[in-house]
Backbone as XML, in Angstrom:
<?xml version="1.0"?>
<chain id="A" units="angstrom">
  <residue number="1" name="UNK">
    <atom name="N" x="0.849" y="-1.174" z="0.000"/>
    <atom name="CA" x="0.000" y="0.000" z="0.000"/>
    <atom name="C" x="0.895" y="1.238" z="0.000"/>
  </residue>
  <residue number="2" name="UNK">
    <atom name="N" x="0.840" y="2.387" z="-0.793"/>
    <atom name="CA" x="1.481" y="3.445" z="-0.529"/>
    <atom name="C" x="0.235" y="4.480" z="-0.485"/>
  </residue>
  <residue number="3" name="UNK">
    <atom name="N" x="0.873" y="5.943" z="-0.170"/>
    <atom name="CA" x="0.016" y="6.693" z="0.378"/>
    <atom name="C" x="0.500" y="7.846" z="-0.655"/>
  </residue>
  <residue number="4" name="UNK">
    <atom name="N" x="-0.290" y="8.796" z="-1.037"/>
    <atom name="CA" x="0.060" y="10.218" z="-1.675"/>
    <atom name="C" x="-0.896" y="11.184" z="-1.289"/>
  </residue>
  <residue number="5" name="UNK">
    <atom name="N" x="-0.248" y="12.352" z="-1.154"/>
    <atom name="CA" x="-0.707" y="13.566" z="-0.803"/>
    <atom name="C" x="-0.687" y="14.380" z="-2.097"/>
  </residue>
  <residue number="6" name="UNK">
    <atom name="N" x="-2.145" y="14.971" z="-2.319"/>
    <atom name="CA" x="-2.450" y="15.529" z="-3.322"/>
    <atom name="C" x="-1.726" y="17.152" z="-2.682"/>
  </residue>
  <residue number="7" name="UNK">
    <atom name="N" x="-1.298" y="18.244" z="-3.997"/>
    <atom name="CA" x="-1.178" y="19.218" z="-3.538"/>
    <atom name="C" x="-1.906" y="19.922" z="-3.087"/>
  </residue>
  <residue number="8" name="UNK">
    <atom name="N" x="-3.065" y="20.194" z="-3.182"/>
    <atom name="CA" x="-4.541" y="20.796" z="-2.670"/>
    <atom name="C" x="-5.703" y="19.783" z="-2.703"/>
  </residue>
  <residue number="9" name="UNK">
    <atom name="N" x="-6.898" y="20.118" z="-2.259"/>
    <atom name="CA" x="-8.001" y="19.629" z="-2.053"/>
    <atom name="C" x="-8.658" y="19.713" z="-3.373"/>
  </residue>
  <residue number="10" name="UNK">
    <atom name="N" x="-9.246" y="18.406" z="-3.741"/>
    <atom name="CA" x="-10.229" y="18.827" z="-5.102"/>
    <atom name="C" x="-11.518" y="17.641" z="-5.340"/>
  </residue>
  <residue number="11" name="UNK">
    <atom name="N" x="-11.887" y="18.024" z="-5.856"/>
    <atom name="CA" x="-13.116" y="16.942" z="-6.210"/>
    <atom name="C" x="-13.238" y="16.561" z="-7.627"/>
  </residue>
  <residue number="12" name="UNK">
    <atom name="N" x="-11.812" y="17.148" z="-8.135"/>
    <atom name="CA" x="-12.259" y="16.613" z="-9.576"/>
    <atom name="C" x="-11.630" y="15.239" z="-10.274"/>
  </residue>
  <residue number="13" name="UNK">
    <atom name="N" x="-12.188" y="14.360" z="-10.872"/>
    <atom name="CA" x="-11.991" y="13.264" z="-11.132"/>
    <atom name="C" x="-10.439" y="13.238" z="-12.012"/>
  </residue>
  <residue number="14" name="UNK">
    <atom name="N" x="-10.818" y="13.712" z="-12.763"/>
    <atom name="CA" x="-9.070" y="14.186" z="-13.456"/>
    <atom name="C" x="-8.148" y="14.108" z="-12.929"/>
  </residue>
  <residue number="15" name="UNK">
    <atom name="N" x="-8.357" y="14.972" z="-11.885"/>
    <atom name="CA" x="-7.300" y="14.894" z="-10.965"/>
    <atom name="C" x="-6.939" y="13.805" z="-9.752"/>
  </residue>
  <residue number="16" name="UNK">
    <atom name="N" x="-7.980" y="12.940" z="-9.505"/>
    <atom name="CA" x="-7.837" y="12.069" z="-8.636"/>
    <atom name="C" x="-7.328" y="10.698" z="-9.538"/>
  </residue>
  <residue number="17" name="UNK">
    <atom name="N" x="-7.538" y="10.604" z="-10.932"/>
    <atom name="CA" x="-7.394" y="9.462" z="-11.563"/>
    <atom name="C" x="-6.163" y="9.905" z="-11.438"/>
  </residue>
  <residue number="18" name="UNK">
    <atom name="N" x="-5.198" y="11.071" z="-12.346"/>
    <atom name="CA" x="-4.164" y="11.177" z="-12.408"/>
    <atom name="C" x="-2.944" y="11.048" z="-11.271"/>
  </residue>
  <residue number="19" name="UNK">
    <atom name="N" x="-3.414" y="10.834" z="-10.011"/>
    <atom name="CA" x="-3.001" y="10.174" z="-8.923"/>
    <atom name="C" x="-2.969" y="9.230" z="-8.513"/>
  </residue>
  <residue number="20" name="UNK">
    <atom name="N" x="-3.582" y="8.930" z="-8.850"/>
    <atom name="CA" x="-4.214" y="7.331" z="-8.600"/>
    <atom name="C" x="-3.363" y="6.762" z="-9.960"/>
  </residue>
  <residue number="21" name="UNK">
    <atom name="N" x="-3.300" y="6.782" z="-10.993"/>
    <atom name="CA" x="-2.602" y="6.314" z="-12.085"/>
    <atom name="C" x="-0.593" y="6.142" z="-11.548"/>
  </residue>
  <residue number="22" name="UNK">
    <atom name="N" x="-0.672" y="7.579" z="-11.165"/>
    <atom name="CA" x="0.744" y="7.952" z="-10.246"/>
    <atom name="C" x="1.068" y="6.642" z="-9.575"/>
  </residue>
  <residue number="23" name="UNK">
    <atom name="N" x="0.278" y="7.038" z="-8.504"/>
    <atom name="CA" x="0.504" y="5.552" z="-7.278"/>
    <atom name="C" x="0.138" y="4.310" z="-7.981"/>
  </residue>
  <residue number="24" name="UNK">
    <atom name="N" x="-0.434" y="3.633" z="-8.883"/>
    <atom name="CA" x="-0.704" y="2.476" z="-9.530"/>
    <atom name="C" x="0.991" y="2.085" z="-10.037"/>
  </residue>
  <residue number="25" name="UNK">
    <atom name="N" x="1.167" y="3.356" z="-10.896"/>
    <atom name="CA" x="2.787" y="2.989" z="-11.623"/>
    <atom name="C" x="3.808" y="2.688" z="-10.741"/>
  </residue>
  <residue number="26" name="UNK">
    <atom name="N" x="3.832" y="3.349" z="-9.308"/>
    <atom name="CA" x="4.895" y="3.140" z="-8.456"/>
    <atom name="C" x="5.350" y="1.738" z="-8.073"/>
  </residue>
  <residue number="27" name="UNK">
    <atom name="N" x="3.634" y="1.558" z="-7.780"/>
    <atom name="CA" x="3.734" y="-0.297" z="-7.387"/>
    <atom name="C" x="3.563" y="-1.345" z="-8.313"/>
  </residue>
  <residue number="28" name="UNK">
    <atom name="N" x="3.536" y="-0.724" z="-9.282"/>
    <atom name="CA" x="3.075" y="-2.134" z="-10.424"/>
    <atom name="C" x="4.350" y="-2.802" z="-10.544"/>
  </residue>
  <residue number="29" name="UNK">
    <atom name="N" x="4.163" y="-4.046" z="-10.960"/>
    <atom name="CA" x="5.324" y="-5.040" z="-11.136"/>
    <atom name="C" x="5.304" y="-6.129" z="-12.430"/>
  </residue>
  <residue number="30" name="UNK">
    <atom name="N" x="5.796" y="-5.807" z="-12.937"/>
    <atom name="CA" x="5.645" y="-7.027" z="-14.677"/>
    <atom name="C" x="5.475" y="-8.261" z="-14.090"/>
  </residue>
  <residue number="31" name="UNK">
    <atom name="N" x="4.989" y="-9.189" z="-14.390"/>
    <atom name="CA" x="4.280" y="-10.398" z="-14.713"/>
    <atom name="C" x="3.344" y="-10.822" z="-13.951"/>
  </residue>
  <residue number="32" name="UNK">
    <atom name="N" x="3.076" y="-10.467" z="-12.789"/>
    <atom name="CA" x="2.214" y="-10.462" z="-11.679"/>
    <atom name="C" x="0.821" y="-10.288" z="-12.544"/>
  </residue>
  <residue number="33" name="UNK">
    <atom name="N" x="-0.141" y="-11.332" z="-12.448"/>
    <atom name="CA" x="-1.715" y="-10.776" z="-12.246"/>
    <atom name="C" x="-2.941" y="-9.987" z="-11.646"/>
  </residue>
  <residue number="34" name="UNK">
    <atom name="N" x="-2.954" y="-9.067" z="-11.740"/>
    <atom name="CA" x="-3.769" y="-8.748" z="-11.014"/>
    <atom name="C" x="-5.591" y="-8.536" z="-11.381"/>
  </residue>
  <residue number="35" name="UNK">
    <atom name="N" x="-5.751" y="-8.583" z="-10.040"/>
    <atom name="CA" x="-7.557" y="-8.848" z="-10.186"/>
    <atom name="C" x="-8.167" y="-7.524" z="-10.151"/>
  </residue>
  <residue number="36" name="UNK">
    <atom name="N" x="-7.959" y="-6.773" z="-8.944"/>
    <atom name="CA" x="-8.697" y="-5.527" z="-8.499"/>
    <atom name="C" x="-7.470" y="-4.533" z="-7.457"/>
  </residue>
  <residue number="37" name="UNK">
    <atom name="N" x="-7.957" y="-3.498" z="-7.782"/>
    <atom name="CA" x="-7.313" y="-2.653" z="-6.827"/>
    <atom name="C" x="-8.353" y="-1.264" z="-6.322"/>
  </residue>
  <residue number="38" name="UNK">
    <atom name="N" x="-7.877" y="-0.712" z="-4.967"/>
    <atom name="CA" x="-8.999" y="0.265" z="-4.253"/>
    <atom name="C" x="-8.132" y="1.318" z="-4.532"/>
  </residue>
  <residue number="39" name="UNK">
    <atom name="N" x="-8.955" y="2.255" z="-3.813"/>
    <atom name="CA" x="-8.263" y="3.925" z="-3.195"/>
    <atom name="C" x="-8.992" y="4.819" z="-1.950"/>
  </residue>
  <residue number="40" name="UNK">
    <atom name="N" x="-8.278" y="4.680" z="-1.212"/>
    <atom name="CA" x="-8.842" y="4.946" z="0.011"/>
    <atom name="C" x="-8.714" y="6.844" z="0.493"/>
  </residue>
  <residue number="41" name="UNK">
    <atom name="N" x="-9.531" y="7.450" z="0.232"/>
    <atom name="CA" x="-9.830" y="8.864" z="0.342"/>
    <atom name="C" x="-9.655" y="9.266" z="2.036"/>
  </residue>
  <residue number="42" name="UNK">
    <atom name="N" x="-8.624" y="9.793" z="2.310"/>
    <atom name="CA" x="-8.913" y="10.477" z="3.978"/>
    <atom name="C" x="-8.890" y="11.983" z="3.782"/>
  </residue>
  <residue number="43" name="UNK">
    <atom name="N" x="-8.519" y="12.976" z="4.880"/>
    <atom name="CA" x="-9.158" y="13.768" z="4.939"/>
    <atom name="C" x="-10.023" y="14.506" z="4.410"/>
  </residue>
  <residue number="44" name="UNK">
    <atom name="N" x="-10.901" y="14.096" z="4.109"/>
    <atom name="CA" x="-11.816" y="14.680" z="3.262"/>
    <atom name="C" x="-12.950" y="15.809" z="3.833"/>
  </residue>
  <residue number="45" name="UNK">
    <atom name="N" x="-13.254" y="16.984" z="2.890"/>
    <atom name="CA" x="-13.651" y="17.853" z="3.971"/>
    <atom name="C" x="-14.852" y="18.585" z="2.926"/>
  </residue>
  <residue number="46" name="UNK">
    <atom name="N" x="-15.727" y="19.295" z="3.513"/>
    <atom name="CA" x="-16.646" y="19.988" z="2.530"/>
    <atom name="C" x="-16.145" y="21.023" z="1.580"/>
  </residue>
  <residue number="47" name="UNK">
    <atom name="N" x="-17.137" y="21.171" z="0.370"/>
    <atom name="CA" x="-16.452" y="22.433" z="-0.712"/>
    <atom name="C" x="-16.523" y="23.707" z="0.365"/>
  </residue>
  <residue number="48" name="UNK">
    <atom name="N" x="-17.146" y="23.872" z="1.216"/>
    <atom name="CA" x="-17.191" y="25.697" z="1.600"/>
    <atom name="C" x="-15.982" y="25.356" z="2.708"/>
  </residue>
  <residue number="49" name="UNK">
    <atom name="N" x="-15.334" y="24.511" z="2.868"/>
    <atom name="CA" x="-13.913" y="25.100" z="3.673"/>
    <atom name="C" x="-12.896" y="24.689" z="3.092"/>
  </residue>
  <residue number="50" name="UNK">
    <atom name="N" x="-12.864" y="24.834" z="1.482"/>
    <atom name="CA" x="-12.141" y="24.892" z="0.695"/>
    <atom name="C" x="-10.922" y="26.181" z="1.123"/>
  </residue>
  <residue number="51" name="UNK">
    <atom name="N" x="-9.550" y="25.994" z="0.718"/>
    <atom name="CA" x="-9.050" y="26.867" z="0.862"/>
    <atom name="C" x="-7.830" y="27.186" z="-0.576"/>
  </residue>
  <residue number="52" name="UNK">
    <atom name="N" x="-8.144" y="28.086" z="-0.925"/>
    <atom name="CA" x="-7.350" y="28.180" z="-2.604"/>
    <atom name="C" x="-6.003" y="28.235" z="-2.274"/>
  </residue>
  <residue number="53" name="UNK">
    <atom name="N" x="-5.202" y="27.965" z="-3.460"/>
    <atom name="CA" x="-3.817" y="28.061" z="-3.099"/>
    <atom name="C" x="-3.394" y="29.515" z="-3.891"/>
  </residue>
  <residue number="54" name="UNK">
    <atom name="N" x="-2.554" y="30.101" z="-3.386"/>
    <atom name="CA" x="-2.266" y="31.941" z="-4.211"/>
    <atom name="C" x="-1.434" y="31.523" z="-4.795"/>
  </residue>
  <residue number="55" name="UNK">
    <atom name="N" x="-0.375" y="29.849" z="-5.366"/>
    <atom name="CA" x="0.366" y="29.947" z="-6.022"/>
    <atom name="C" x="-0.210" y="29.236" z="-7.297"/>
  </residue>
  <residue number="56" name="UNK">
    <atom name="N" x="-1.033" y="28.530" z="-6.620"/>
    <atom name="CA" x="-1.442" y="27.424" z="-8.102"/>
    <atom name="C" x="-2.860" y="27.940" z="-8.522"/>
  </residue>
  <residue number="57" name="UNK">
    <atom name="N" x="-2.911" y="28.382" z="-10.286"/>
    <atom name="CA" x="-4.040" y="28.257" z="-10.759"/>
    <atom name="C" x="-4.447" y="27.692" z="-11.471"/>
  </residue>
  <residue number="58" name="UNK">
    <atom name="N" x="-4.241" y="26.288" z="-10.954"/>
    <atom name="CA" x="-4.738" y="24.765" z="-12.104"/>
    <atom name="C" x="-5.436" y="24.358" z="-11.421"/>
  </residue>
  <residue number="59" name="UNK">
    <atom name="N" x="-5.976" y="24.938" z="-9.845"/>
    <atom name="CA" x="-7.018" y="24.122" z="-8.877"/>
    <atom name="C" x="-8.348" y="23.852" z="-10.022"/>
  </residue>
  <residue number="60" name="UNK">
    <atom name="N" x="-8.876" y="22.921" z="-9.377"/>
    <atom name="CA" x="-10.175" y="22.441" z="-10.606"/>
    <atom name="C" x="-11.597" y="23.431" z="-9.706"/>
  </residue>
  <residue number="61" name="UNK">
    <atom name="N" x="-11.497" y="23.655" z="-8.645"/>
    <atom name="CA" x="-12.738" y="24.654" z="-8.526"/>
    <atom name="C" x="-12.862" y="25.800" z="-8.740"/>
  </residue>
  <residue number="62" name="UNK">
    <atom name="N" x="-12.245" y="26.346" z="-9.557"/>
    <atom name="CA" x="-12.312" y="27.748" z="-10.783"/>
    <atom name="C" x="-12.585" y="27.056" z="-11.736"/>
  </residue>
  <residue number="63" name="UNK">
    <atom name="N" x="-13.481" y="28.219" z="-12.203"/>
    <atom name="CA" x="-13.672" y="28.283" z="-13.632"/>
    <atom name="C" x="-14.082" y="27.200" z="-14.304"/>
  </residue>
  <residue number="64" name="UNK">
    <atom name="N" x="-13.433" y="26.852" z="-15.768"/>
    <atom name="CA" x="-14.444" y="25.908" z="-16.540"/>
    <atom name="C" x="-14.252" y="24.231" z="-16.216"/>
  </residue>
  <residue number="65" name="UNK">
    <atom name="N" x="-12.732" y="23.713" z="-15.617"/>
    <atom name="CA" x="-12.732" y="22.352" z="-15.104"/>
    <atom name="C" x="-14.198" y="21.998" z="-14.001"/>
  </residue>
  <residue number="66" name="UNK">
    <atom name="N" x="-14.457" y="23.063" z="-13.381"/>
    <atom name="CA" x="-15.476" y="23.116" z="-12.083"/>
    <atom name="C" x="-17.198" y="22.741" z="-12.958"/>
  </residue>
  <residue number="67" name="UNK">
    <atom name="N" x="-17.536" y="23.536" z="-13.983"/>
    <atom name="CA" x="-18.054" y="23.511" z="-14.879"/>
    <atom name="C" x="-18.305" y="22.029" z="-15.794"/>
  </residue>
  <residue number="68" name="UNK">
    <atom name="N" x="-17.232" y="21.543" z="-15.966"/>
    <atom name="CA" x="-17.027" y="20.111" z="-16.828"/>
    <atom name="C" x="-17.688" y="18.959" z="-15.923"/>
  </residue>
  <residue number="69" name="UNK">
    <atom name="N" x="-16.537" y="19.077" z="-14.573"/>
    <atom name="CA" x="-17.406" y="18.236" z="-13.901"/>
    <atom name="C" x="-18.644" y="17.725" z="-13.631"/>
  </residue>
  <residue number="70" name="UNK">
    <atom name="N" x="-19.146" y="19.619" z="-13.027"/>
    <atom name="CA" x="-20.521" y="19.343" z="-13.062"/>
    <atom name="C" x="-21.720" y="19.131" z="-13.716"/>
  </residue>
  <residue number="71" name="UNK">
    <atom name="N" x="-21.416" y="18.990" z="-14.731"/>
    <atom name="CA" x="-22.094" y="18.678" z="-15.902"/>
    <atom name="C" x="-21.783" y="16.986" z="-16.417"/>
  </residue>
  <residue number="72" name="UNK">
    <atom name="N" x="-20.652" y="16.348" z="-16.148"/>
    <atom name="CA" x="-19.975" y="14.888" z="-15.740"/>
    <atom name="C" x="-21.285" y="14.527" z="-14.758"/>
  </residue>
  <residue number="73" name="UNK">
    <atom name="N" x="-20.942" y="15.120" z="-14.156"/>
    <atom name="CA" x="-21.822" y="14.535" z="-12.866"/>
    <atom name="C" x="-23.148" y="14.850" z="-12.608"/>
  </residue>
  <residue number="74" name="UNK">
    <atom name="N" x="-24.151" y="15.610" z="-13.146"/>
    <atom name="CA" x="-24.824" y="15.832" z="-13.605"/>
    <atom name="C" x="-25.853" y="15.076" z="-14.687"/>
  </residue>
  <residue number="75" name="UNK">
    <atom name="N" x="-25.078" y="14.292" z="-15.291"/>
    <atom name="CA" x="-25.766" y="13.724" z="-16.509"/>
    <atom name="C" x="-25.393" y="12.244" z="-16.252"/>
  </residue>
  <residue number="76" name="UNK">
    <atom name="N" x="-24.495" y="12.192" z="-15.309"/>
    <atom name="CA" x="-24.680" y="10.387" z="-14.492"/>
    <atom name="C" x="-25.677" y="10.308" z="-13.613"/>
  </residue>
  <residue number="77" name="UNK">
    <atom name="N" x="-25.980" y="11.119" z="-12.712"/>
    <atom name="CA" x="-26.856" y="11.323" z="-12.168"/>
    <atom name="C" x="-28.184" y="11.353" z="-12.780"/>
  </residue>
  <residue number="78" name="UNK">
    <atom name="N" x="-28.375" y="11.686" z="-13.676"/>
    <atom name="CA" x="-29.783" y="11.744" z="-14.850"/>
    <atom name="C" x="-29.678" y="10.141" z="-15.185"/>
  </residue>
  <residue number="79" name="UNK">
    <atom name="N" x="-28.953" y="9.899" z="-16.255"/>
    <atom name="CA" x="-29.015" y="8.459" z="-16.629"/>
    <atom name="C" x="-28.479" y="7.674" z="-16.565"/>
  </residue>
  <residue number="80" name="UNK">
    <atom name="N" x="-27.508" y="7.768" z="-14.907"/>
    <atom name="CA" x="-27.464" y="6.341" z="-14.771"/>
    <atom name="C" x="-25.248" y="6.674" z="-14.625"/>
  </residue>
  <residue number="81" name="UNK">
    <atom name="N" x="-25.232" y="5.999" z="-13.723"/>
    <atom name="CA" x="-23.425" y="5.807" z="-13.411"/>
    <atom name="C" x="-23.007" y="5.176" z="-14.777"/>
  </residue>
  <residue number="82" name="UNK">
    <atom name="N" x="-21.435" y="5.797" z="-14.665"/>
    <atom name="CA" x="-20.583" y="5.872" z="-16.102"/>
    <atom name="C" x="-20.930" y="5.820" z="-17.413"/>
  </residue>
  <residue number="83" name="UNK">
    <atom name="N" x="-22.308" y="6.862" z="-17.561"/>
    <atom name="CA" x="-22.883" y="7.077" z="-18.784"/>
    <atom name="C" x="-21.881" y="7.904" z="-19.792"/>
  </residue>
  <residue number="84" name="UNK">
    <atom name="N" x="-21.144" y="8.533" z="-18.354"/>
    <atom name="CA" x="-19.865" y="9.972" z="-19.237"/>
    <atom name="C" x="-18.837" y="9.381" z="-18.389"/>
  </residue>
  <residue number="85" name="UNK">
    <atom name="N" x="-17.802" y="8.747" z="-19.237"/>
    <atom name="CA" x="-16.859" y="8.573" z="-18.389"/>
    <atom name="C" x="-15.052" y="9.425" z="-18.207"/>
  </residue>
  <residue number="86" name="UNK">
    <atom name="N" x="-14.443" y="9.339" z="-17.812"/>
    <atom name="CA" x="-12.922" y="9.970" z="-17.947"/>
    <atom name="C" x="-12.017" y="9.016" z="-19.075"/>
  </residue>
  <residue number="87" name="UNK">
    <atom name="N" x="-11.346" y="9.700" z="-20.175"/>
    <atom name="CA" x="-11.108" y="8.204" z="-20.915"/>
    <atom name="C" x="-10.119" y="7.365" z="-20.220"/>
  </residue>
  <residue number="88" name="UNK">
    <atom name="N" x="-9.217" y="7.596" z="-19.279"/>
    <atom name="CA" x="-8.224" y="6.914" z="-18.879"/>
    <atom name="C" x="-8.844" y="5.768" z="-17.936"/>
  </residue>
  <residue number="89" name="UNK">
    <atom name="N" x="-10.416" y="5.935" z="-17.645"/>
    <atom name="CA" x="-10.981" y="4.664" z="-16.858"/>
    <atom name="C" x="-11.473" y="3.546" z="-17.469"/>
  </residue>
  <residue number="90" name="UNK">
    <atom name="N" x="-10.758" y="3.884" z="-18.977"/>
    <atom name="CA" x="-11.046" y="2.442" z="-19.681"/>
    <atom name="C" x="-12.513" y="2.801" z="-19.990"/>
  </residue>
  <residue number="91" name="UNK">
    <atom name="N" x="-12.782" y="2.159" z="-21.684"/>
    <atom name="CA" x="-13.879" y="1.869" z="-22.001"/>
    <atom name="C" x="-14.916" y="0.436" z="-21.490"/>
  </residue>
  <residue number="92" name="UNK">
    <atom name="N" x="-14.442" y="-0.661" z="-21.249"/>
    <atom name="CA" x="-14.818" y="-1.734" z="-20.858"/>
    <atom name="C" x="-14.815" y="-1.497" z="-19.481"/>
  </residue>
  <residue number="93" name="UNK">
    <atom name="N" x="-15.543" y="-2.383" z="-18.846"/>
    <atom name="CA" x="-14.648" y="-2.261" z="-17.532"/>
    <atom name="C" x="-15.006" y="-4.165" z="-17.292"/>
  </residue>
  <residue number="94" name="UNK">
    <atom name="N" x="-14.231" y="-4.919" z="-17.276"/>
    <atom name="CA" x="-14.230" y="-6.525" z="-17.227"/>
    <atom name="C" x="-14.239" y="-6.828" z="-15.565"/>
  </residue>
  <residue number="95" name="UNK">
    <atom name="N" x="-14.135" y="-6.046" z="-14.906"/>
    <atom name="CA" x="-14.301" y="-6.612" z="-13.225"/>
    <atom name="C" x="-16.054" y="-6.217" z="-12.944"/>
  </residue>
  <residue number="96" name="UNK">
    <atom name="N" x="-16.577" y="-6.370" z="-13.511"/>
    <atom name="CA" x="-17.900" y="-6.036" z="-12.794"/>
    <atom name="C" x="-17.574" y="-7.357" z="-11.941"/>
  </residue>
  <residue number="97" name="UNK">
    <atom name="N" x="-18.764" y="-6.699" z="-11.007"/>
    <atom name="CA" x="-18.891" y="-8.148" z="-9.376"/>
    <atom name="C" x="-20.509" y="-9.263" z="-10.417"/>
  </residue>
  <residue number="98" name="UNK">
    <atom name="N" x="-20.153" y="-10.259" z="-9.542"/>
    <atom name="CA" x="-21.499" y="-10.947" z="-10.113"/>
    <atom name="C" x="-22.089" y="-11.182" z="-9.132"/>
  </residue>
  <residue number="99" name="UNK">
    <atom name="N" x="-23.260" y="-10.950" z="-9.342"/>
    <atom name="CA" x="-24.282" y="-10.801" z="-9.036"/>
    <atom name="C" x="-25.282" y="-12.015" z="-8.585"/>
  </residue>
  <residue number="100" name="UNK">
    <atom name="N" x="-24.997" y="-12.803" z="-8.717"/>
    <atom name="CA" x="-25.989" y="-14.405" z="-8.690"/>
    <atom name="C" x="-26.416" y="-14.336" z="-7.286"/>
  </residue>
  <residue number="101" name="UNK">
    <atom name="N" x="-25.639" y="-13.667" z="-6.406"/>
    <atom name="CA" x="-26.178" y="-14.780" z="-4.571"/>
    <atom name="C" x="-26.583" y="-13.572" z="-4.137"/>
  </residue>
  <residue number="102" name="UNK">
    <atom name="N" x="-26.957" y="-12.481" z="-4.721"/>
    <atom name="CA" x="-27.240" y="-11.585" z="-3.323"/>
    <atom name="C" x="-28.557" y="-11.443" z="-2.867"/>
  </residue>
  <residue number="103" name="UNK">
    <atom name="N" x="-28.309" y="-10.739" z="-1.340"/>
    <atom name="CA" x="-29.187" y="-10.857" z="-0.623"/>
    <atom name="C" x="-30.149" y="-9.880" z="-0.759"/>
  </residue>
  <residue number="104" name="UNK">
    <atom name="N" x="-31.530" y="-10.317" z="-0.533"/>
    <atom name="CA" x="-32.699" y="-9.174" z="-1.205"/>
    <atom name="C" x="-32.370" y="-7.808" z="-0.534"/>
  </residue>
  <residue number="105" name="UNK">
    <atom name="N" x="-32.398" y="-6.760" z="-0.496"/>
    <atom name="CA" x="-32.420" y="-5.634" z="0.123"/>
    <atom name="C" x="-34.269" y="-4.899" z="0.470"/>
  </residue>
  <residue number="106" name="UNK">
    <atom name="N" x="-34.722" y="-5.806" z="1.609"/>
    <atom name="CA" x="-35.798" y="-5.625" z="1.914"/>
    <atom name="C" x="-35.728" y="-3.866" z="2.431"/>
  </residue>
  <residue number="107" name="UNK">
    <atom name="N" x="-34.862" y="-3.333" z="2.944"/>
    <atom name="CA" x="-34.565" y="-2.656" z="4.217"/>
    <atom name="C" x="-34.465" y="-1.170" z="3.042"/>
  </residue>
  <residue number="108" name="UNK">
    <atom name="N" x="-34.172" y="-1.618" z="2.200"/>
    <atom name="CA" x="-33.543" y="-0.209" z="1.397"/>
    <atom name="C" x="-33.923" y="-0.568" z="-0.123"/>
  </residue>
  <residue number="109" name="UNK">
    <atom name="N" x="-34.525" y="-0.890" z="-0.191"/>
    <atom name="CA" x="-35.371" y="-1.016" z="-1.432"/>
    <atom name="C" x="-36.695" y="-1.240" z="-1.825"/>
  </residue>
  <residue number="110" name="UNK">
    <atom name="N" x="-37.570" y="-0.027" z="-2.523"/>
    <atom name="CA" x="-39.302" y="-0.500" z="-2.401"/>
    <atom name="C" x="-39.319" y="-1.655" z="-3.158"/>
  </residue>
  <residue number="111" name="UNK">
    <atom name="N" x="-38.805" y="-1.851" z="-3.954"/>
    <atom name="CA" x="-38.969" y="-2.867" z="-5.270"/>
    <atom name="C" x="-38.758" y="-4.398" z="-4.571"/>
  </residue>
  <residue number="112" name="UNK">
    <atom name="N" x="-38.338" y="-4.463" z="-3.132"/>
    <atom name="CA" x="-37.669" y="-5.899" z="-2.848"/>
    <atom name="C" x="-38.453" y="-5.917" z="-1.665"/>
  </residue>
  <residue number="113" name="UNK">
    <atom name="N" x="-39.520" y="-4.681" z="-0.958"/>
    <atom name="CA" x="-40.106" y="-5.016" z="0.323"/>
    <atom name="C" x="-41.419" y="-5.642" z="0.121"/>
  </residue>
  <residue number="114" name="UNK">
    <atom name="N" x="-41.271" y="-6.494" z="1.192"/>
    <atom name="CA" x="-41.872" y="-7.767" z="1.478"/>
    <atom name="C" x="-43.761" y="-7.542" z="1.832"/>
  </residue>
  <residue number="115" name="UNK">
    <atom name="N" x="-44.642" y="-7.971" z="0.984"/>
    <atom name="CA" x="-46.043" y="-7.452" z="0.835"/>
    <atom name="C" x="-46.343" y="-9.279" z="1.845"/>
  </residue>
  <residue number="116" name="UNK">
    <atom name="N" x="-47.394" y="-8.394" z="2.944"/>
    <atom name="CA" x="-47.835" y="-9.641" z="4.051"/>
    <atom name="C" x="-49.039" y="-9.408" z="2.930"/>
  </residue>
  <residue number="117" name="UNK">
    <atom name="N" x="-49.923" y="-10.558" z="2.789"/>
    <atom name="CA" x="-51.058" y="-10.810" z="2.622"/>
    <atom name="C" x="-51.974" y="-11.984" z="3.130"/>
  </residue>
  <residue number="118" name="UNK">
    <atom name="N" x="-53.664" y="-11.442" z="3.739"/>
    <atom name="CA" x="-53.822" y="-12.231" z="4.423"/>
    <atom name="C" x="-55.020" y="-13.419" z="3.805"/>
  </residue>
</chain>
C-alpha cells in the first residue's frame, strides 16, 4: 500500500485518476496478475472550507474544469453511473462483481419489500 498527498483539495476526477494512475505505476510489477485494486480517500472535507492556493491556478474549482465536472456529474446522475466517463478509466470495464447470490435488500429497497397478505 502506498500513500500520496495531493497538492490541494479537489473533487475533480481528473485529478484524482491522475493520482491514482501515479501511485498504480509506483507499485506495479511485470508479470504479476492482477484482479482488483482500491483507493482509500482520507481527509476529506466539505467544498465551503475549501481553501485556494495563491500559487497554483490549475485548482479544478475555478472556472471551466469546475463547470465540466458538473455537468460529468450531472448527466450520471440523470441516466445512470458511467454514462460519461474519464477516458483513462477504460472503455470496458471486465471486473464487474457478479451478481448471482445476493441478498434481497428488503430494508432499502421498495422494489424488494416484502407485501404480508392475508
Amino acid at each position: 500500500m502506498i500513500k500520496i498527498k495531493l497538492p490541494y483539495k479537489t473533487s475533480d476526477s481528473c485529478v484524482l485518476i491522475k493520482y491514482a494512475m501515479k501511485g498504480l505505476k509506483s507499485i506495479f510489477k511485470e508479470g504479476y496478475i492482477y484482479k482488483k485494486c482500491g483507493a482509500i480517500l482520507t481527509d476529506i472535507s466539505s467544498k465551503d472550507e475549501l481553501q485556494l492556493n495563491l500559487f497554483n491556478s490549475s485548482q479544478d474549482d475555478i472556472g471551466e474544469k469546475k463547470n465540466i465536472m458538473k455537468t460529468v456529474d450531472e448527466i450520471n446522475k440523470k441516466w445512470g453511473r458511467d454514462t460519461v466517463i474519464i477516458g483513462s478509466m477504460g472503455i470496458e470495464n471486465t471486473l464487474k462483481m457478479k451478481q448471482t447470490m445476493i441478498s434481497p435488500r428488503y430494508t432499502t429497497s421498495w422494489d424488494e419489500l416484502l407485501i404480508a397478505k392475508l
